[in-house]
MARZA-579297 format. One record per atom (N, C-alpha, C, CB): residue number from 0; residue in three letters; atom name; x, y, z. Coordinates in Angstrom, 2 decimals. Last residue first. Glycine has a CB too. Example, Ala and Ser with C-alpha at 12.3 -4.5 7.8 and 13.67 -1.06 7.14 Angstrom:
- 1  SER  N  12.85  -2.25  7.08
- 1  SER  CA  13.67  -1.06  7.14
- 1  SER  C  12.90  0.03  7.87
- 1  SER  CB  14.08  -0.60  5.72
- 0  ALA  N  13.19  -5.69  7.80
- 0  ALA  CA  12.30  -4.50  7.80
- 0  ALA  C  13.20  -3.30  7.80
- 0  ALA  CB  11.31  -4.47  9.05
# end
This chain:
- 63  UNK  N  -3.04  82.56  -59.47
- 63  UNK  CA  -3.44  84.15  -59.08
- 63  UNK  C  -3.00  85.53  -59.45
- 63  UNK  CB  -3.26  84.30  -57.94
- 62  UNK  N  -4.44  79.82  -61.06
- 62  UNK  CA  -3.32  81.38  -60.97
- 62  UNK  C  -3.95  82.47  -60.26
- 62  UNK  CB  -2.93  82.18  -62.58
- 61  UNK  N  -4.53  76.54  -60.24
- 61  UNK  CA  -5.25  77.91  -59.66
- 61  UNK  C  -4.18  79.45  -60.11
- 61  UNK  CB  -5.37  77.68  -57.59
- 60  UNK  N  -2.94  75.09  -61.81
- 60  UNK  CA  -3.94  74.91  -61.69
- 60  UNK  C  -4.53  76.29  -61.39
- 60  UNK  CB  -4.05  73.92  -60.91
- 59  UNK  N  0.30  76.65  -61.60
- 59  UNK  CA  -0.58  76.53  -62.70
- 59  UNK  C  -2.62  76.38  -63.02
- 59  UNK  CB  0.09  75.42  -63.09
- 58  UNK  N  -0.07  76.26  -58.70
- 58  UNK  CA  -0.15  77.20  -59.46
- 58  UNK  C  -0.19  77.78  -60.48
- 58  UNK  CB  0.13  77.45  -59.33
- 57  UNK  N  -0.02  73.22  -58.18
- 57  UNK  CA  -1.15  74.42  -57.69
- 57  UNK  C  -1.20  75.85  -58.47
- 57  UNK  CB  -0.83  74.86  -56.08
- 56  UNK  N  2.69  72.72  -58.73
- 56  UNK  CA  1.38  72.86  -59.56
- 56  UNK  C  0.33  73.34  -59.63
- 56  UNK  CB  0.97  72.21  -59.71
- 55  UNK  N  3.55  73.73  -56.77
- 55  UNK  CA  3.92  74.44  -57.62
- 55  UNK  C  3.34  74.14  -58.87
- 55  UNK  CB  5.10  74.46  -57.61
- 54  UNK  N  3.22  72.46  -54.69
- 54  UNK  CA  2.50  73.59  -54.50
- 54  UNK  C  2.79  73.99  -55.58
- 54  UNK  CB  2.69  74.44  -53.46
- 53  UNK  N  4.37  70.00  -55.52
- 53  UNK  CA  2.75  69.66  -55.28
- 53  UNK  C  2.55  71.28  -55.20
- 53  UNK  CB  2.18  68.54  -53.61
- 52  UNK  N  7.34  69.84  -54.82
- 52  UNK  CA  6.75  69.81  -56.53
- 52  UNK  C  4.98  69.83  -56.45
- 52  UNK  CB  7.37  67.99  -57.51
- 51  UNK  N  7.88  69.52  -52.84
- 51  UNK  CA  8.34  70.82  -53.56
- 51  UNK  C  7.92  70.70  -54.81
- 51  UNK  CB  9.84  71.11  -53.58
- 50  UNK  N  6.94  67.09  -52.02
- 50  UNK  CA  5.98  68.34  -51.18
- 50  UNK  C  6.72  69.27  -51.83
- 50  UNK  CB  5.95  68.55  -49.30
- 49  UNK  N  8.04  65.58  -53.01
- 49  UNK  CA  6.94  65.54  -53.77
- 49  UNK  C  6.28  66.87  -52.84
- 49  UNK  CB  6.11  63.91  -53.84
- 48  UNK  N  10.65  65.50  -52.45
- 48  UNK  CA  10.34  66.05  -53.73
- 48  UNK  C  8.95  66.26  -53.82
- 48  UNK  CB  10.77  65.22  -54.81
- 47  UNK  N  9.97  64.37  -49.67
- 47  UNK  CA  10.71  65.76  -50.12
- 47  UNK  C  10.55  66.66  -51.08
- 47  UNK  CB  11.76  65.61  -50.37
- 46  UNK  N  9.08  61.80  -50.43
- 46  UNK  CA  7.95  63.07  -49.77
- 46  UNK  C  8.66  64.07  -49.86
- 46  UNK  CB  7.39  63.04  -48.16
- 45  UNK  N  11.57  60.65  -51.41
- 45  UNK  CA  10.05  61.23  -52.35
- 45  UNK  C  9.25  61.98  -51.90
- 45  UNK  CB  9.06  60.33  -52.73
- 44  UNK  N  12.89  60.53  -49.33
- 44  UNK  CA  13.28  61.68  -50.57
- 44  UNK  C  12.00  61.70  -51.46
- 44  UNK  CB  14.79  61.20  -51.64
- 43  UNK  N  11.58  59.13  -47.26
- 43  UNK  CA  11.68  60.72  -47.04
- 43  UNK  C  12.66  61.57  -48.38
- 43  UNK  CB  12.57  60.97  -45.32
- 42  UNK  N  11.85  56.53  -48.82
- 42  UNK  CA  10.27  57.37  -48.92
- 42  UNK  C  10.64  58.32  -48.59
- 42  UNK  CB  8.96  57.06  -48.11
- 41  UNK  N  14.74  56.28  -49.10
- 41  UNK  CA  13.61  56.88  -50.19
- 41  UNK  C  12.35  57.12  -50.11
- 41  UNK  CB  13.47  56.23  -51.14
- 40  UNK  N  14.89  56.05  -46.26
- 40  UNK  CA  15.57  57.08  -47.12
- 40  UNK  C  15.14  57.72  -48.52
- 40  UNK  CB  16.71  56.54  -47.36
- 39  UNK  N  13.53  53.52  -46.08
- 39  UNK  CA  13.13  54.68  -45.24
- 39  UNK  C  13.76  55.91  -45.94
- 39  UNK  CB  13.64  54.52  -43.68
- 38  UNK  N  15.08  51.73  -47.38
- 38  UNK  CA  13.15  52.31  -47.79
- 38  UNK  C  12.88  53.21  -47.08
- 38  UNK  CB  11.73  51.30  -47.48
- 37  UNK  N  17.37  51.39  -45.86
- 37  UNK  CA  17.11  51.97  -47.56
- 37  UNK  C  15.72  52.51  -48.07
- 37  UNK  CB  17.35  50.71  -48.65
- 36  UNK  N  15.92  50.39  -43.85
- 36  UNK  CA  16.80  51.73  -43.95
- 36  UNK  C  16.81  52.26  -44.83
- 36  UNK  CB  17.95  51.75  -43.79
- 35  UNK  N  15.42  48.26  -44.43
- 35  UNK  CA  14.25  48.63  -44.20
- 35  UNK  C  15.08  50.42  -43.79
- 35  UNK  CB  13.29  47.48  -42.89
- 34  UNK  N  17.20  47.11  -46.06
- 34  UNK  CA  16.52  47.10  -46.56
- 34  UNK  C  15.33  48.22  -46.03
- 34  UNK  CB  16.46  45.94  -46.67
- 33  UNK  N  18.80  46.41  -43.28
- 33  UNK  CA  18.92  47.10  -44.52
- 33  UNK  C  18.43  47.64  -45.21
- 33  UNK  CB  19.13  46.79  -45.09
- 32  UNK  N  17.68  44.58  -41.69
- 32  UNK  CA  17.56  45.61  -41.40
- 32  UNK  C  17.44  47.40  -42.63
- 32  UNK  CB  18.61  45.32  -40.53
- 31  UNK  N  18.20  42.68  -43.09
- 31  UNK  CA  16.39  42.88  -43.22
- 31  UNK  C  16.53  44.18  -42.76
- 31  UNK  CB  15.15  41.82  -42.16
- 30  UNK  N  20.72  41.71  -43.71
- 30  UNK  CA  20.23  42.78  -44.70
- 30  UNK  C  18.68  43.00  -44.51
- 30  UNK  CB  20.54  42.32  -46.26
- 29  UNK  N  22.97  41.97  -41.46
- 29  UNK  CA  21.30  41.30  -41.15
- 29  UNK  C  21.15  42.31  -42.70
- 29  UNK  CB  20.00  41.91  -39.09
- 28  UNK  N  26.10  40.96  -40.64
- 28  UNK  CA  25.54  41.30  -41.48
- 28  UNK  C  23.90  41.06  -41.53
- 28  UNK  CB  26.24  40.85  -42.34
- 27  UNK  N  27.85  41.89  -37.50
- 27  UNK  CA  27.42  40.39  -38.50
- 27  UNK  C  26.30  41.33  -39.23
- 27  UNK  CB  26.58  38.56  -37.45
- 26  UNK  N  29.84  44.23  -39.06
- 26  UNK  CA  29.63  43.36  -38.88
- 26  UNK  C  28.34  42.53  -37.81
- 26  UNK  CB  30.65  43.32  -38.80
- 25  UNK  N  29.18  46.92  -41.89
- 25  UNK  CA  29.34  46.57  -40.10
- 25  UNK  C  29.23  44.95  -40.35
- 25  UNK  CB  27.74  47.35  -38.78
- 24  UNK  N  28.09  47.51  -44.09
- 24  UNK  CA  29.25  47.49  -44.02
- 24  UNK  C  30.03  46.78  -42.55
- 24  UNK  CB  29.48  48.82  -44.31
- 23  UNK  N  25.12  48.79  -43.92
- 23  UNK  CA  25.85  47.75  -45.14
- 23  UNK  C  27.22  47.27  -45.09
- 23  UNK  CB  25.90  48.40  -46.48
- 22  UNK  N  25.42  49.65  -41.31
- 22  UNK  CA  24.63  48.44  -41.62
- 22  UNK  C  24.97  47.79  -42.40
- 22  UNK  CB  23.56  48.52  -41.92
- 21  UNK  N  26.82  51.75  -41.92
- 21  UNK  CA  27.34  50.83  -40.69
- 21  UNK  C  26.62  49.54  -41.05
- 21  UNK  CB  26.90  51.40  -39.02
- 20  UNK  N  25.04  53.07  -43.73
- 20  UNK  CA  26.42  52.23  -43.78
- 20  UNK  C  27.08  51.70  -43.27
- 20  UNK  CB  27.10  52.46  -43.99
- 19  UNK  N  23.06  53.72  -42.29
- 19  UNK  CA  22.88  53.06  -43.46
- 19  UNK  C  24.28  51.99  -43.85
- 19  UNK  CB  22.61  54.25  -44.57
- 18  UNK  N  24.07  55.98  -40.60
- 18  UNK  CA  23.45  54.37  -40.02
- 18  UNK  C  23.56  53.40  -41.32
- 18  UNK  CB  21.48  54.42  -39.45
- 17  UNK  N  24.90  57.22  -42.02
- 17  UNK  CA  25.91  57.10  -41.48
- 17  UNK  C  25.55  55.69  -40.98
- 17  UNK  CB  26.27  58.20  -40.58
- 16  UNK  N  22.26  58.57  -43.44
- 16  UNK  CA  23.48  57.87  -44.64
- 16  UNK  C  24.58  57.07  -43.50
- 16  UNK  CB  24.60  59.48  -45.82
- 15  UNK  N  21.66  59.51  -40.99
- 15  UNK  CA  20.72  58.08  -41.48
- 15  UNK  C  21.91  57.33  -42.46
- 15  UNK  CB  18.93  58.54  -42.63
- 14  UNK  N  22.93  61.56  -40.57
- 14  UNK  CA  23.24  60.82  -39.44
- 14  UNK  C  22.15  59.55  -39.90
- 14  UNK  CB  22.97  61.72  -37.86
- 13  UNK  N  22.32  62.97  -42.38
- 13  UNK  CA  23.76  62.74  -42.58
- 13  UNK  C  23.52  61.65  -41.65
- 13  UNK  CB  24.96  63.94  -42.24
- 12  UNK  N  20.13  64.76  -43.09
- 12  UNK  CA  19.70  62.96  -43.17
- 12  UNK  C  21.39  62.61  -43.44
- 12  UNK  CB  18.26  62.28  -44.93
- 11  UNK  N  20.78  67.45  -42.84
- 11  UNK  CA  19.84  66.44  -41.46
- 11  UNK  C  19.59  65.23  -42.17
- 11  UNK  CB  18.05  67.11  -40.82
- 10  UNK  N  23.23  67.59  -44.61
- 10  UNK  CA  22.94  68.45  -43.12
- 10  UNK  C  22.10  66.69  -42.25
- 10  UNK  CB  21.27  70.46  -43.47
- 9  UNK  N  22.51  66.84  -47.44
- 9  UNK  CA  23.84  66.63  -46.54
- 9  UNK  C  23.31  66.71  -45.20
- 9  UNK  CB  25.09  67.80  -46.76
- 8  UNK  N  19.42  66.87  -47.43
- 8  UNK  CA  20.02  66.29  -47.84
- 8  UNK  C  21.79  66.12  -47.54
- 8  UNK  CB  19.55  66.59  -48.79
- 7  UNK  N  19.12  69.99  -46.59
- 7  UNK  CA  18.56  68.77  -45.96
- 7  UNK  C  19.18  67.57  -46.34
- 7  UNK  CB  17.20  68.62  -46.22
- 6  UNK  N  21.12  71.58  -48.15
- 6  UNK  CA  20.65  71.40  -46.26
- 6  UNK  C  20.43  70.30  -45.91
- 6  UNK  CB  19.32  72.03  -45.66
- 5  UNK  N  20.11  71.04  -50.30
- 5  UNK  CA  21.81  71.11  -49.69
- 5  UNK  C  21.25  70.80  -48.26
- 5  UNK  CB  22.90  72.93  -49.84
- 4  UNK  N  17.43  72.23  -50.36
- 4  UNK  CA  17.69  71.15  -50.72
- 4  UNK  C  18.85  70.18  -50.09
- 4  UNK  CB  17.81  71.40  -51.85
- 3  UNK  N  18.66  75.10  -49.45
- 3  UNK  CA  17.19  74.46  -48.72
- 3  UNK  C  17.60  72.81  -48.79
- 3  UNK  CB  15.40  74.87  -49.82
- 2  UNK  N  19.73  75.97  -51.94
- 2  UNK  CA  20.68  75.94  -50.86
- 2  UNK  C  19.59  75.17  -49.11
- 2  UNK  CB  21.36  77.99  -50.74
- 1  UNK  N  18.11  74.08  -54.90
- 1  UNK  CA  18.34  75.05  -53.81
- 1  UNK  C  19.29  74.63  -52.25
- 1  UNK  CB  16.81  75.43  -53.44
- 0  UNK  N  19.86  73.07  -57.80
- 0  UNK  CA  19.50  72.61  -56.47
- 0  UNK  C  19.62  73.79  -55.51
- 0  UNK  CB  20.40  71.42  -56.02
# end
C-alpha cells in the first residue's frame, strides 16, 4: 500500500469513518441513514481503486 493510499484512507475519509459511527452507535437509531453512509464509503473506495487500476491498464493496452 502506497504512502498516497495511507493518506487518503486514514487522513481525508477520517471525518466520514467518524460520522459513520456516530450513526451506528449514536442514539435514536435511523439505519436509512446508515446505510446510505455505508454506500457512500464504498462507492468512494471503488472509484479510488478503480481510478489506480484504469491507467495502468492502459499500459499494457497502449505501450509506449
Amino acid at each position: 500500500m502506497s504512502l498516497g493510499m495511507f493518506v487518503i484512507f486514514a487522513v481525508v475519509l477520517a471525518p466520514l469513518y467518524i460520522v459513520l459511527l456516530g450513526w451506528i452507535f449514536g442514539e435514536p437509531r435511523e439505519y436509512k441513514p446508515v446505510a446510505f453512509g455505508v454506500a457512500v464509503l464504498v462507492a468512494l473506495t471503488l472509484m479510488m481503486v478503480a481510478a489506480s487500476i484504469v491507467p495502468n491498464l492502459f499500459r499494457f493496452v497502449i505501450p509506449t
